[in-house]
VEXDREN-2710 file (C-alpha; in Angstrom, 1 decimal):
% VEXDREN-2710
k/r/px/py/pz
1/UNK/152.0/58.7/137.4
2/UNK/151.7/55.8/140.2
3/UNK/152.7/58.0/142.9
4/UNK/149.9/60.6/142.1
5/UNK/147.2/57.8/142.2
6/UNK/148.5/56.6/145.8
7/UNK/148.2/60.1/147.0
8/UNK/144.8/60.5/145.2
9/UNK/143.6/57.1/146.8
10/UNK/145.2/58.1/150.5
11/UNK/143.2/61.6/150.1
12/UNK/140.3/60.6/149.2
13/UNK/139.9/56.8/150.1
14/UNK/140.3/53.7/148.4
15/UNK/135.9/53.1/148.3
16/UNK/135.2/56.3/146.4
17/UNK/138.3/56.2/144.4
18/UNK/138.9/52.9/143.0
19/UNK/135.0/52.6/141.0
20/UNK/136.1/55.9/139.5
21/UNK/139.6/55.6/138.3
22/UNK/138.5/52.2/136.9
23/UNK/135.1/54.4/135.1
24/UNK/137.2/57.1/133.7
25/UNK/140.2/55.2/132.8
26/UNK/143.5/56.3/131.4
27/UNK/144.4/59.3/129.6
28/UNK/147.7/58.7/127.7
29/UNK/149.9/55.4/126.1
30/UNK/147.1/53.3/126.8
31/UNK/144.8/55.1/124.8
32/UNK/146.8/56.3/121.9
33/UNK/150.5/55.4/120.4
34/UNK/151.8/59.0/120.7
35/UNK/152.0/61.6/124.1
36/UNK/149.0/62.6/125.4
37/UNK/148.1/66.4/125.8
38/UNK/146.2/68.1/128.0
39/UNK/145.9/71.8/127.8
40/UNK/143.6/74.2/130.2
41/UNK/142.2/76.4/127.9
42/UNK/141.3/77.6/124.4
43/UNK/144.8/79.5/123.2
44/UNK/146.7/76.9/124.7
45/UNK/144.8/74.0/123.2
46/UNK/145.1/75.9/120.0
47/UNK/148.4/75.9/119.9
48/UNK/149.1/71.9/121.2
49/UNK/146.8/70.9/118.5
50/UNK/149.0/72.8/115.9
51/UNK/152.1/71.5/116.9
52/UNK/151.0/68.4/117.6
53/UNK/149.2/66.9/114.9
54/UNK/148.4/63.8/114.3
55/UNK/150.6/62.7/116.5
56/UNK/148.8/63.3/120.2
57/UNK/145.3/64.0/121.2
58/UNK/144.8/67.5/123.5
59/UNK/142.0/67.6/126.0
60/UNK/141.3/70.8/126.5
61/UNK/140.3/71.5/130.4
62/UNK/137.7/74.1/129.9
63/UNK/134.9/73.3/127.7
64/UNK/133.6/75.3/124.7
65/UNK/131.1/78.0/126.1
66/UNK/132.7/77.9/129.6
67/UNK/134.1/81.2/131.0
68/UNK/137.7/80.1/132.1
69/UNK/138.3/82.5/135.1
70/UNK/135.7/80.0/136.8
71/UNK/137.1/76.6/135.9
72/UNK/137.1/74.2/138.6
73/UNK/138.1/70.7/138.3
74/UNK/136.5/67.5/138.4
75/UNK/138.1/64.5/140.0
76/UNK/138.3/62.5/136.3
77/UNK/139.9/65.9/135.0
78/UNK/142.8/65.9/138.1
79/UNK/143.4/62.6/136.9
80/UNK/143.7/63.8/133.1
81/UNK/146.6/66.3/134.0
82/UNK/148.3/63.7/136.2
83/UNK/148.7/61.6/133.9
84/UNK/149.1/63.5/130.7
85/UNK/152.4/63.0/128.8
86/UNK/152.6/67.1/128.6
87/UNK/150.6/69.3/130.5
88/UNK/150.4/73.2/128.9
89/UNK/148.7/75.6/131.0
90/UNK/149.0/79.2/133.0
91/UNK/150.0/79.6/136.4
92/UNK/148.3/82.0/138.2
93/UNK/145.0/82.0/135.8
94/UNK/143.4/79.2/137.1
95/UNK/143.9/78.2/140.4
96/UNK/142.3/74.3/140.3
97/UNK/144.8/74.1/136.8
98/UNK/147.7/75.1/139.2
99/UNK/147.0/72.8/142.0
100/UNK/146.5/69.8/139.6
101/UNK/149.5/70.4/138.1
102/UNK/151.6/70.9/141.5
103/UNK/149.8/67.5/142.7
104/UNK/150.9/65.9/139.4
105/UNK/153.8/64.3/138.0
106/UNK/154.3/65.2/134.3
107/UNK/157.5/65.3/133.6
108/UNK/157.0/67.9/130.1
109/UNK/155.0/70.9/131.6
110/UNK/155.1/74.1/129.9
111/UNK/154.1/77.1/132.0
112/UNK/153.1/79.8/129.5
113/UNK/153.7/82.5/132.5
114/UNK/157.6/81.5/131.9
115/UNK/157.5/81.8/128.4
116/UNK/155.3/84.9/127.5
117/UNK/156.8/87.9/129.0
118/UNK/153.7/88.7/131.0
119/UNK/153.0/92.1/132.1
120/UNK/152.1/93.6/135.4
121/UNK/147.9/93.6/135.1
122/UNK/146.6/97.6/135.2
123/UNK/144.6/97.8/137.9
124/UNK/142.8/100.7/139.5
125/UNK/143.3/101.0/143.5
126/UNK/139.5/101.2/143.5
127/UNK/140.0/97.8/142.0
128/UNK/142.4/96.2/143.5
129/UNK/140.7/97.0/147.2
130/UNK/137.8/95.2/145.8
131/UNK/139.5/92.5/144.7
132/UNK/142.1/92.1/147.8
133/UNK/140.0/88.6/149.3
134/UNK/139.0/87.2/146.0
135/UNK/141.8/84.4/145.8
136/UNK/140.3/83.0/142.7
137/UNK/141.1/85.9/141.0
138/UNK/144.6/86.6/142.2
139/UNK/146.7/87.1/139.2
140/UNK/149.7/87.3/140.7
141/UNK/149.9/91.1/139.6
142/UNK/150.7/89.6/135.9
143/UNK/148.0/90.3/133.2
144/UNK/146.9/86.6/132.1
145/UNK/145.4/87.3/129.0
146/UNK/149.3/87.5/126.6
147/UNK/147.6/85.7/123.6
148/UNK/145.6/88.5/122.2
149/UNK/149.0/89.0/120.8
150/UNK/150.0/86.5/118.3
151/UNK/154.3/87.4/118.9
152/UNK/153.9/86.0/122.9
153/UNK/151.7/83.4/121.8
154/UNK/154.3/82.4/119.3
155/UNK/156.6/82.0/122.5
156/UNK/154.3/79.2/123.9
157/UNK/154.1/77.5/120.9
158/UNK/157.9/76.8/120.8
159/UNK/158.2/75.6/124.4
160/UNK/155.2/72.9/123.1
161/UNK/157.3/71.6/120.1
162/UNK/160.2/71.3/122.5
163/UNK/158.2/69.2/125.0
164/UNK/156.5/67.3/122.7
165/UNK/159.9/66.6/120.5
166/UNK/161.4/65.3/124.6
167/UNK/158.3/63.7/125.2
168/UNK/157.8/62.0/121.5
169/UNK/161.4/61.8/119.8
170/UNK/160.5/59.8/117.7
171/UNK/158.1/62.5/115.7
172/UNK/160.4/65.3/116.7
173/UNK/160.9/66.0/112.7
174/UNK/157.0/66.1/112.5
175/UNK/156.8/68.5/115.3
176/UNK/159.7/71.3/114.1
177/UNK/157.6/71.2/110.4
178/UNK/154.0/72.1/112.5
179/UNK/155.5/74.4/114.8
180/UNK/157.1/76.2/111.4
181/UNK/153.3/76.1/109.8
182/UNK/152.1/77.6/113.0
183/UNK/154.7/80.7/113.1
184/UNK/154.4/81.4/109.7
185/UNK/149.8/81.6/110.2
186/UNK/150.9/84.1/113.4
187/UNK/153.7/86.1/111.4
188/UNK/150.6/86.9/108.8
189/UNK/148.2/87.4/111.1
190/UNK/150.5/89.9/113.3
191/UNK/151.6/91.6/110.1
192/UNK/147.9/91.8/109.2
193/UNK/146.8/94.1/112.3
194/UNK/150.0/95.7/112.4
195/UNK/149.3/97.2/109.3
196/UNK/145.2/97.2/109.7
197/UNK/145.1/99.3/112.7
198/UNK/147.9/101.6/111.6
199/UNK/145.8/104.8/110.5
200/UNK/142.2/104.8/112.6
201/UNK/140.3/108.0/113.2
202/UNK/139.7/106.6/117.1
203/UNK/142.8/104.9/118.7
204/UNK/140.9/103.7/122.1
205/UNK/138.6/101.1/122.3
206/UNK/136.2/100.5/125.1
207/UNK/135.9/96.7/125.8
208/UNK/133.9/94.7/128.8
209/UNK/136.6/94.0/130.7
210/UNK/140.2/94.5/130.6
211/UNK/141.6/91.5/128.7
212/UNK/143.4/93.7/125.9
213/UNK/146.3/95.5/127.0
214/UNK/148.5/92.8/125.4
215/UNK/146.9/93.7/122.0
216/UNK/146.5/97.6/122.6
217/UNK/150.3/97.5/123.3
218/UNK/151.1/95.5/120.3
219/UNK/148.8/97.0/117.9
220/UNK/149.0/101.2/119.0
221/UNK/145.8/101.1/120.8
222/UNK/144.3/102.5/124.2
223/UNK/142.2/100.1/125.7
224/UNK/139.5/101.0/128.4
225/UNK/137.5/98.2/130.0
226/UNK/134.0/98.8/132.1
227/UNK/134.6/95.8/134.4
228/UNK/137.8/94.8/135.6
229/UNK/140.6/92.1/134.9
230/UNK/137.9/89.5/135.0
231/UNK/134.5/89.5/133.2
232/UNK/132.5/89.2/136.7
233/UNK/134.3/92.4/138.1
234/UNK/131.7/95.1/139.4
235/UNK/132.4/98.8/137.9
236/UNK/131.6/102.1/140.3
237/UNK/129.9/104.4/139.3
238/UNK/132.6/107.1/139.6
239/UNK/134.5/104.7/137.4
240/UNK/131.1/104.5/134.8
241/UNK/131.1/108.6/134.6
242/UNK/134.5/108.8/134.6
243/UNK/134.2/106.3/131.1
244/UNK/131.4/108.5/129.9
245/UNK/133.6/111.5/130.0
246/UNK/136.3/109.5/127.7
247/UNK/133.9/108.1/125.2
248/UNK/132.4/111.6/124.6
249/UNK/135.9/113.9/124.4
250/UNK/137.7/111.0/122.3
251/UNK/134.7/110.7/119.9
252/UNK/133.9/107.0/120.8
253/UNK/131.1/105.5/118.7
254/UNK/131.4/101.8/119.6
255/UNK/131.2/99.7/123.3
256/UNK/132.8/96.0/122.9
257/UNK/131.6/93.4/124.1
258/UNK/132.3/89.5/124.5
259/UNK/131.1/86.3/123.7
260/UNK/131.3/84.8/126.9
261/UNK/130.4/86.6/129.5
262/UNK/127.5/88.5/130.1
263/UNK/126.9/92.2/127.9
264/UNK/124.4/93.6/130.0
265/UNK/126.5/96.4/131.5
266/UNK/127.9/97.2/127.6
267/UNK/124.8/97.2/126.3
268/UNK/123.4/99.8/129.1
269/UNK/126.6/102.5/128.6
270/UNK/125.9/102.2/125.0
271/UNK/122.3/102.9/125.0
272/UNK/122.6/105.8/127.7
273/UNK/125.3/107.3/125.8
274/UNK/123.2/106.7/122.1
275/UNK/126.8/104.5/121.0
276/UNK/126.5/101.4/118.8
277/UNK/127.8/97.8/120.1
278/UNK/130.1/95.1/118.6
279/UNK/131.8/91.7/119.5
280/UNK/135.4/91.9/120.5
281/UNK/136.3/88.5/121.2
282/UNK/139.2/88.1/124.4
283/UNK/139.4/84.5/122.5
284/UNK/139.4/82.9/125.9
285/UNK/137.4/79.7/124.3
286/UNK/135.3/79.0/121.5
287/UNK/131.3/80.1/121.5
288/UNK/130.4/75.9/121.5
289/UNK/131.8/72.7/120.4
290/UNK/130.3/73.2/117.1
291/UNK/132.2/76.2/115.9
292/UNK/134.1/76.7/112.7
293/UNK/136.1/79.4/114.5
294/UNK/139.9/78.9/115.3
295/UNK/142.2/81.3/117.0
296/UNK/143.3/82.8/114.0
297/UNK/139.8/83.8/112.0
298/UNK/138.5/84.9/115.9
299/UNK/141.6/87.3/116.1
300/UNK/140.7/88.5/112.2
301/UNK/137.0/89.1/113.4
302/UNK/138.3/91.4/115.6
303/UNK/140.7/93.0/113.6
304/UNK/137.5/94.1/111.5
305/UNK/135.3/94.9/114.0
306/UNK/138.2/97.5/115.1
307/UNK/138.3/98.7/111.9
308/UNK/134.8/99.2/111.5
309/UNK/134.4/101.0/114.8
310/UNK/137.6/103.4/115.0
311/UNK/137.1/104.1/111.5
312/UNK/140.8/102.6/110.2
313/UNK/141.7/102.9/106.9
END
């Protein structure tokens, strides 16, 4: 952790730096007796909480009610993931994440881009022209958004037990038994919308933007989004009628929108094309601080509001 101070305080200078680290303080043994956590966003703070117990606090990067794809990091937070015992994030997601964690010195990282099996991200050309100078959207090509299906997010969780067990032997029995708990909540939850979305009348759903190919895939589903791989993506209009087109010849009654990012372009499809609207949550973060939701009843929401809207029986 020293060296990544040094190189912090010969950066930025030793008058700015010094008052600050001293303000923000430590995040890690001195704090707490187990391994401190830090994780960069909602799925993957999920899952480090689960495994770890009560055995390590998890700061989560991105706040409740922040939209990820725009997460930029503080000084105190670049600290945070230096110095964290085990860092769990996505490369290529957030690009202030990935340079923190290069510029760190964590010795347990898990990469969740190693460990899920990501796929290449479904781009139009239209789209990807738009997209060619926005580097704080580049995905690498990969499709970010793996935990909308509970089997790769499963993946993650096992590469968090096995850091936490190297960083924390000592509770490594403690950390098998959560990680156990955990796979057993997804197995039930995957074996739920396996066999909830098995028979619908409608087997495409239109969503806001395109953070559900994982879960189409897994679950049987065509998914078509009206902005792109990122909430903030502008649609054409040749891409808007050629949407308009699908919803009417596949008998569409339902647009999707999100919880996080804006709904005014759902909202106006749906009322020019007389379609209700409904809350599919990419479960990128939680709504505010205050929320009873967790990953798994957010994911069941959506299994119903599915269900509801393709008419599955």
């Amino acid at each position: 952790m020293i060296p990544m101070r040094r190189r912090l305080l010969a950066l930025l200078g030793p008058t700015v730096l010094v008052p600050t680290l001293a303000a923000c303080g430590a995040v890690g043994a001195d704090d707490s007796d187990g391994p401190s956590v830090v994780a960069s966003f909602y799925p993957l703070q999920y899952v480090a909480e689960r495994v770890a117990g009560d055995h390590a606090d998890v700061e989560a990067l991105t706040s409740p009610g922040q939209e990820p794809h725009d997460l930029e990091l503080t000084f105190k937070r670049t600290v945070e993931v230096a110095e964290a015992d085990v860092v769990v994030f996505l490369s290529g997601f957030q690009p202030a994440v990935d340079d923190a964690v290069e510029q760190g010195g964590s010795e347990h990282v898990v990469d969740a881009a190693d460990v899920a099996d990501l796929r290449p991200a479904a781009e139009s050309e239209e789209e990807h022209a738009s997209h060619a100078d926005e580097e704080a959207h580049d995905h690498g090509a990969l499709d970010p958004h793996f935990w909308l299906d509970p089997t790769r997010l499963a993946k993650v969780a096992d590469a968090v037990e096995q850091q936490l067990a190297e960083a924390d032997p000592d509770h490594a029995d403690d950390y098998a038994a959560n990680l156990a708990a955990l796979q057993d909540d997804l197995t039930a939850l995957d074996d739920d919308l396996m066999s909830g979305l098995e028979d619908c009348r409608v087997d495409t759903i239109v969503v806001s933007h395109n953070a559900f190919a994982y879960f189409a895939e897994r679950y049987g589903l065509h998914v078509e989004s009206i902005n792109g791989m990122t909430p903030d993506a502008e649609p054409s209009p040749a891409h808007l009628a050629q949407l308009s087109d699908l919803i009417e010849t596949e008998g569409i009654t339902t647009v999707f929108s999100e919880t996080l990012a804006t709904r005014e372009l759902a909202d106006t499809l749906a009322g020019e094309l007389g379609l209700g609207t409904a809350v599919l949550d990419p479960v990128e973060g939680l709504a505010d601080a205050g929320s009873d939701d967790d990953y798994l009843s957010l994911m069941r929401g959506n299994l119903a509001a599915i269900q509801e809207a393709n008419e599955c029986t």
